[in-house]
C-alpha positions as CSV (number, residue, x, y, z in Angstrom):
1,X,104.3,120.9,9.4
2,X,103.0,118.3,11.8
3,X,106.3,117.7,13.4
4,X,106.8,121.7,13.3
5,X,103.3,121.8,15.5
6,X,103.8,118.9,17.4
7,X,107.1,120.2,18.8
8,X,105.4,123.9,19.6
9,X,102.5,122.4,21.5
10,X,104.9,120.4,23.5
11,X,107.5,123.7,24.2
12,X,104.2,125.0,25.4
13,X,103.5,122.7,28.0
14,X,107.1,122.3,28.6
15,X,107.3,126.6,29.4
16,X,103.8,125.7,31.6
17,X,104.7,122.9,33.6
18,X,108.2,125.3,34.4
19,X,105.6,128.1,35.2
20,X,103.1,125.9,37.4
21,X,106.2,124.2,39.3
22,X,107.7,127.6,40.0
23,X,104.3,129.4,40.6
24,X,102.8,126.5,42.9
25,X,103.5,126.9,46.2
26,X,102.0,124.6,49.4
27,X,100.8,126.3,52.7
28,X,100.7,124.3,55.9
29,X,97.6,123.8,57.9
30,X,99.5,125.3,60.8
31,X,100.8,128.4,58.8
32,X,99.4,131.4,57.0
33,X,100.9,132.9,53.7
34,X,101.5,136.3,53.4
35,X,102.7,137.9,49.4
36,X,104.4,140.7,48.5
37,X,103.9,141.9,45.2
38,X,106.8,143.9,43.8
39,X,107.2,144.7,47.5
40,X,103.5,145.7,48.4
41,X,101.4,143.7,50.9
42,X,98.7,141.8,48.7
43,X,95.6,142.2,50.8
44,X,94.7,138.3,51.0
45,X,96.1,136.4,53.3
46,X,96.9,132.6,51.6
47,X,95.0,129.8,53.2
48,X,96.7,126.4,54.2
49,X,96.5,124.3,51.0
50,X,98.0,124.7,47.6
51,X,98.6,128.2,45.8
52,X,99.8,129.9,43.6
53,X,101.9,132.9,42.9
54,X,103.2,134.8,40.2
55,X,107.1,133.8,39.7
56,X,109.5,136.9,40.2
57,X,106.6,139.3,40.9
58,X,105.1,138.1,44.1
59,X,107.2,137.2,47.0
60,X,105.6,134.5,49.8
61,X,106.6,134.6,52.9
62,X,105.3,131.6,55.9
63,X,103.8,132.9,58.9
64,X,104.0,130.0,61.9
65,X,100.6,130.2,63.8
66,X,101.8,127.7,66.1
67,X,102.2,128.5,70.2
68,X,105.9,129.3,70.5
69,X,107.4,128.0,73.6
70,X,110.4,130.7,74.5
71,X,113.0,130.4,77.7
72,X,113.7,134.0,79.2
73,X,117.1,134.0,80.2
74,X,117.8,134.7,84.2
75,X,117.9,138.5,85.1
76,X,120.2,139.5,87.7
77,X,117.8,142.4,89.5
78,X,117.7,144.1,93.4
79,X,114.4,143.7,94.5
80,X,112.4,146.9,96.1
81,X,113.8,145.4,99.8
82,X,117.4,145.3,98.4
83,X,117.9,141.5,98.0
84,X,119.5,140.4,94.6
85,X,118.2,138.0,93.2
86,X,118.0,135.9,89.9
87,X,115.1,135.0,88.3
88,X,114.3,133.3,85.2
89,X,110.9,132.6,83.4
90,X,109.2,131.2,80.2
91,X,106.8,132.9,77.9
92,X,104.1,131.3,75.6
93,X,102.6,133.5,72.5
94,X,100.9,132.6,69.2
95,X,101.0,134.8,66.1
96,X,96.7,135.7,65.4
97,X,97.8,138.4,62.8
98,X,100.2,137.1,60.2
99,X,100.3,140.3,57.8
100,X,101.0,142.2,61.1
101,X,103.8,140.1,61.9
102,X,105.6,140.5,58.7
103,X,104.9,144.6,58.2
104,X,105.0,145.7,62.0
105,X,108.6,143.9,63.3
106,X,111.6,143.2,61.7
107,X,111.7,139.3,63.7
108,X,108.6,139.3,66.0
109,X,110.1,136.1,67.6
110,X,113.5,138.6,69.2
111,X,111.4,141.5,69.9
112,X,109.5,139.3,72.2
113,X,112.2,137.8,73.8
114,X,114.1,141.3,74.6
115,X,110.5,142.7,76.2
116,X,110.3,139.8,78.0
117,X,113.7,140.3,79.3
118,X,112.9,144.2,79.9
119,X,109.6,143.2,81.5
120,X,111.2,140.2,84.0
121,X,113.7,142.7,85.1
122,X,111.4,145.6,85.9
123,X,109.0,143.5,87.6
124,X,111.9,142.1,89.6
125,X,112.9,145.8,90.9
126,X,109.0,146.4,91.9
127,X,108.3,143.3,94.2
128,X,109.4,141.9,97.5
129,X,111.2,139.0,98.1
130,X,108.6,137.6,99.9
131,X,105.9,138.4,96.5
132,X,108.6,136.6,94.9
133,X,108.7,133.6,96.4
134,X,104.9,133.4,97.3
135,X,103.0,135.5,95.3
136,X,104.2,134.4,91.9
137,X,100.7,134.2,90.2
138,X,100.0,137.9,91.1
139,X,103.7,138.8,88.8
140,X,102.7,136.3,86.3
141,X,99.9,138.3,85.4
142,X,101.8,141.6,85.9
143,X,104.3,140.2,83.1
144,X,102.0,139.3,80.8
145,X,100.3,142.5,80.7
146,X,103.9,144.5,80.5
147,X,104.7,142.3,77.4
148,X,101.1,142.0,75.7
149,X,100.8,145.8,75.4
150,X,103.2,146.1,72.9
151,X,103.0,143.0,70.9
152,X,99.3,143.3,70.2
153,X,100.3,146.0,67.7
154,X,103.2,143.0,66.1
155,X,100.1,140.7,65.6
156,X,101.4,138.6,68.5
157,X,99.3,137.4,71.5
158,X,100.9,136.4,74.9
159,X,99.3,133.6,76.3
160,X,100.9,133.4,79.4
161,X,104.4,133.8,81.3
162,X,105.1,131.7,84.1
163,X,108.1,132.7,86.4
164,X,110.7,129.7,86.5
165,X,112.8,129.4,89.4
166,X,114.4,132.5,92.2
167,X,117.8,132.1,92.6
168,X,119.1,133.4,96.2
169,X,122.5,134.0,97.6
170,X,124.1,131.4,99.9
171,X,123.8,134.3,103.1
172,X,119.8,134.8,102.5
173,X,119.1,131.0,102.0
174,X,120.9,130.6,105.5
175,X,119.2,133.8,107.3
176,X,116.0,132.2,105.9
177,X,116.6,128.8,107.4
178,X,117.4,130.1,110.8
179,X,114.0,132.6,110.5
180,X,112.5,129.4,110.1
181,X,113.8,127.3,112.5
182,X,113.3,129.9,114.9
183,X,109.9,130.0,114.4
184,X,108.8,126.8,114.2
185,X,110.9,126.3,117.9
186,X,108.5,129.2,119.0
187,X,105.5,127.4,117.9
188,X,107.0,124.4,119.8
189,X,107.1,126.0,122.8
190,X,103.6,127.7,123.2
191,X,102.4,124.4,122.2
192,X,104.4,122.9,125.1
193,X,103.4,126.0,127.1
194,X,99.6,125.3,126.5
195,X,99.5,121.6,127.3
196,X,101.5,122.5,130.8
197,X,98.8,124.8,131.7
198,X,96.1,122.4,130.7
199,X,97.5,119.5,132.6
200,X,98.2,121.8,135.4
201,X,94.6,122.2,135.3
202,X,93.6,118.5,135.8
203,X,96.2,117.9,137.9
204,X,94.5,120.2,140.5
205,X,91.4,118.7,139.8
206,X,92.6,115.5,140.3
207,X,94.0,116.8,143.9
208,X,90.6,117.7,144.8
209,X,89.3,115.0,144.3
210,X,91.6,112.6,145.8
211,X,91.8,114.7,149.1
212,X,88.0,113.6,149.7
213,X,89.5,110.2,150.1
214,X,92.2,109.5,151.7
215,X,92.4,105.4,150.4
216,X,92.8,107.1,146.5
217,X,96.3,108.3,147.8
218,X,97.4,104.9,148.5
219,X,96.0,103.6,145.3
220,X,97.7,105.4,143.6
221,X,101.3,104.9,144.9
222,X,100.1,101.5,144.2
223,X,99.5,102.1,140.3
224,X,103.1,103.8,140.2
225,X,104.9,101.1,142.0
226,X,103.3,98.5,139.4
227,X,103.9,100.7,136.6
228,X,107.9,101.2,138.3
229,X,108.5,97.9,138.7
230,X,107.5,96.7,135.0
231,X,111.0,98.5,134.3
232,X,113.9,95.8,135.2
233,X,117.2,97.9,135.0
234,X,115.2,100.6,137.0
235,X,115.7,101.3,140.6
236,X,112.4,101.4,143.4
237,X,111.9,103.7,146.1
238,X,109.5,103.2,148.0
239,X,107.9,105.1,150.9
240,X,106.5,103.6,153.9
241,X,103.7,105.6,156.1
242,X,104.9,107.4,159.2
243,X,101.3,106.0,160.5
244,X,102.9,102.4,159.7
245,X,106.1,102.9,161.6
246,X,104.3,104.3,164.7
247,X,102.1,101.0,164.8
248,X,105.4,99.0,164.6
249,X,107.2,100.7,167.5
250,X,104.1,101.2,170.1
251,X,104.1,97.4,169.3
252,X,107.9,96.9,170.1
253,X,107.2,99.0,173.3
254,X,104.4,96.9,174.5
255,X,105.8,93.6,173.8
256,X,107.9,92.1,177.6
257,X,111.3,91.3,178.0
258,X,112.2,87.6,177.3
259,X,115.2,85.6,177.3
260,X,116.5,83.3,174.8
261,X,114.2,80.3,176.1
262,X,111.2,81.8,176.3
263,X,111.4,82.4,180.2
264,X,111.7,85.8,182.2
265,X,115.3,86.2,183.8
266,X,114.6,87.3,187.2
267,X,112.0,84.0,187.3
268,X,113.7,81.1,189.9
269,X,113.8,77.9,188.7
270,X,110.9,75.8,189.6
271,X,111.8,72.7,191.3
272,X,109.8,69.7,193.1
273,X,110.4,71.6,196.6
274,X,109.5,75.1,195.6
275,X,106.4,76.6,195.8
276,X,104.1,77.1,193.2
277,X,104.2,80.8,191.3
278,X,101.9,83.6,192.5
279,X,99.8,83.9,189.2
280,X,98.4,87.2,190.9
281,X,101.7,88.6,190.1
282,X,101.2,88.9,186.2
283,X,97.5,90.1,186.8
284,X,97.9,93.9,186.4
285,X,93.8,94.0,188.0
286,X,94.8,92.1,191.3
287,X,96.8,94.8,194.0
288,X,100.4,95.4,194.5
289,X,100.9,93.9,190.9
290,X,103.6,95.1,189.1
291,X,107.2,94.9,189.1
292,X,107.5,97.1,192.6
293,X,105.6,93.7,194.2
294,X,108.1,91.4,193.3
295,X,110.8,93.6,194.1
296,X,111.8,93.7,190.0
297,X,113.4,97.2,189.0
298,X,110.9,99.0,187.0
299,X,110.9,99.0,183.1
300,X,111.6,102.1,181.5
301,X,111.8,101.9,178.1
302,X,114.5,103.5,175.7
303,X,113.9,106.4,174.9
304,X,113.1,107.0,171.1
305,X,116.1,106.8,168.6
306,X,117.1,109.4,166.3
307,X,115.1,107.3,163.7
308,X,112.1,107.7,165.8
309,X,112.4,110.9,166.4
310,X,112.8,111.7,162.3
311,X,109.9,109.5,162.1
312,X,107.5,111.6,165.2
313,X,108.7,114.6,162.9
314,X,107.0,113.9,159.8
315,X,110.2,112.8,158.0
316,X,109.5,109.7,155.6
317,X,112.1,107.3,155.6
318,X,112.8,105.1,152.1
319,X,113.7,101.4,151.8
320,X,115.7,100.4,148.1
321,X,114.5,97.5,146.3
C-alpha cells in the first residue's frame, strides 16, 4: 500500500509540474499579454512578469509596446506645380492599446506602413516643390496627422514622421543651379553697383576739397608715383607741368649766345695794341646800347617749336621711366 501511495502522490506532481510548465508563461517588461479564451478576449490585460494560463483553453498572444522605427519606401508623386519627384520618409509609432492591436487589425505593423505610403504620396500631390525642399516641418506634421487618424482606432500612436530625402531629376537640379547662380551674380552686382555710387560720392568730395588748394594736387601725384614705383616690372609715366616747361623755355630764351669758349663770336681779339672794350656796350641803361650800336645784326629768337606750341596749348607731354 505504501508503494501503491507513494507512486500516486508522485504521478500527481508529475501531471502538476506538466500542467505549471505548460500553464506558466513569462511576459516581458517591454510587452503586454493579451489571452484569448476559447477565442474570446479575456478582459485583463497580463502584466510584465510571470503568468499563468489555462493550457488548451486560453491562447496568449505578445503585444510589443516598444517605439517601432519603420522606413517608408520612396513614392514616385507630381507635385501641385508638376515636378516629379521622389520622396522617401521614416515613421515612429508605439502600440498604447494592446487588446486594440490584436482585435482592431489583422498586422497593425503593415497597415501602418501602407497609410504611411498612402499618406507620403498624397501629401506629395498637395505641396510645392519649394514646401518641399523648405518647408518640411510644416508636411511632417501634415503626415502625421493623415496617418494618426486612423491608427488611434488600431491602438497605435504616431509619434512622429520625418520626411527623408527629395529626389529630383537631373534637368530640375540643373535649372535650379543656374536660378541660383543667377541670382547670387545679381546680388553681386547691386553690391558692386552700390559701392560705385558711394565712392563716387567721396570721390567728389574729395575734388572739392582739393580744388581749395592747389599744392594737394601735387601731393597727390606724389603719393601715386611712390605707390607706382614700389611695383618693379611696372612701367612710370609721368607728367610734367605745362607751368614747368614754360619756366624752362623763357629761360632758354633769355640766356645769350655763346661760343664753345665761353667768348661772344662777333668779339675781336684783344691784343696788347688794341683798345680796351667799351663796357657801356653790355649796359642795356647806358644809350645806343644794344646790338644796333655795335653794328651786330639783331637777335630774333626762333620761333616756338611744334613742341612749344603743344605745350602753349595745354597739351601735357609724358617722359617714360
Amino acid at each position: 500500500m505504501v508503494q501503491v501511495l507513494v507512486i500516486a502522490v508522485v504521478a500527481v506532481l508529475s501531471v502538476c509540474a506538466l500542467y505549471a510548465m505548460a500553464a506558466a508563461r513569462v511576459v516581458k517588461q517591454y510587452e503586454r499579454g493579451v489571452v484569448l479564451r476559447l477565442g474570446q478576449l479575456h478582459d485583463e490585460v497580463r502584466r510584465p512578469g510571470l503568468t499563468m494560463i489555462v493550457p488548451g483553453v486560453d491562447r496568449l498572444r505578445k503585444v510589443n509596446m516598444q517605439i517601432v522605427t519603420m522606413p517608408v519606401p520612396a513614392q514616385d508623386g507630381i507635385t501641385r506645380d508638376n515636378v516629379t519627384v521622389r520622396v522617401d520618409a521614416v515613421i515612429y509609432f508605439k502600440v498604447v492599446d494592446a487588446a486594440s492591436a490584436v482585435i482592431q487589425v489583422e498586422d497593425y505593423r503593415f497597415a501602418v506602413s501602407q497609410m504611411a505610403q498612402t499618406s507620403l504620396r498624397s501629401i506629395i500631390g498637395k505641396s510645392d516643390l519649394d514646401d518641399l525642399l523648405s518647408d518640411r516641418e510644416k508636411l511632417n506634421q501634415g503626415l502625421e496627422l493623415m496617418i494618426d487618424s486612423p491608427a488611434v482606432g488600431w491602438g497605435v500612436q504616431i509619434d512622429r514622421v520625418e520626411i527623408k530625402d527629395v529626389s529630383l531629376p537631373e534637368t530640375m537640379k540643373r535649372s535650379m543651379a543656374r536660378q541660383a547662380e543667377a541670382d547670387r551674380e545679381r546680388r553681386a552686382r547691386v553690391i558692386n553697383a552700390d559701392a560705385e555710387l558711394q565712392a563716387s560720392k567721396k570721390l567728389a568730395q574729395a575734388a572739392q576739397q582739393m580744388s581749395t588748394q592747389p599744392a594737394a594736387l601735387q601731393l597727390r601725384l606724389l603719393q601715386t608715383v611712390v605707390a607706382v614705383a614700389a611695383e618693379k616690372n611696372s612701367t612710370l609715366v609721368l607728367p610734367f607741368p605745362v607751368e614747368l616747361l614754360r619756366f624752362l623755355e623763357r629761360a632758354q630764351q633769355d640766356r645769350p649766345q655763346t661760343s664753345g669758349d665761353g667768348v661772344s663770336p662777333d668779339a675781336a681779339p684783344a691784343g696788347p695794341d688794341s683798345p680796351a672794350p667799351d663796357l657801356s656796350a653790355g649796359d642795356p641803361d647806358s644809350e645806343g646800347a644794344g646790338p644796333e650800336a655795335d653794328g651786330l645784326p639783331e637777335f630774333d629768337p626762333p620761333e616756338q617749336s611744334e613742341s612749344a606750341a603743344e605745350r602753349e596749348s595745354g597739351a601735357l607731354p609724358f617722359v617714360r621711366h
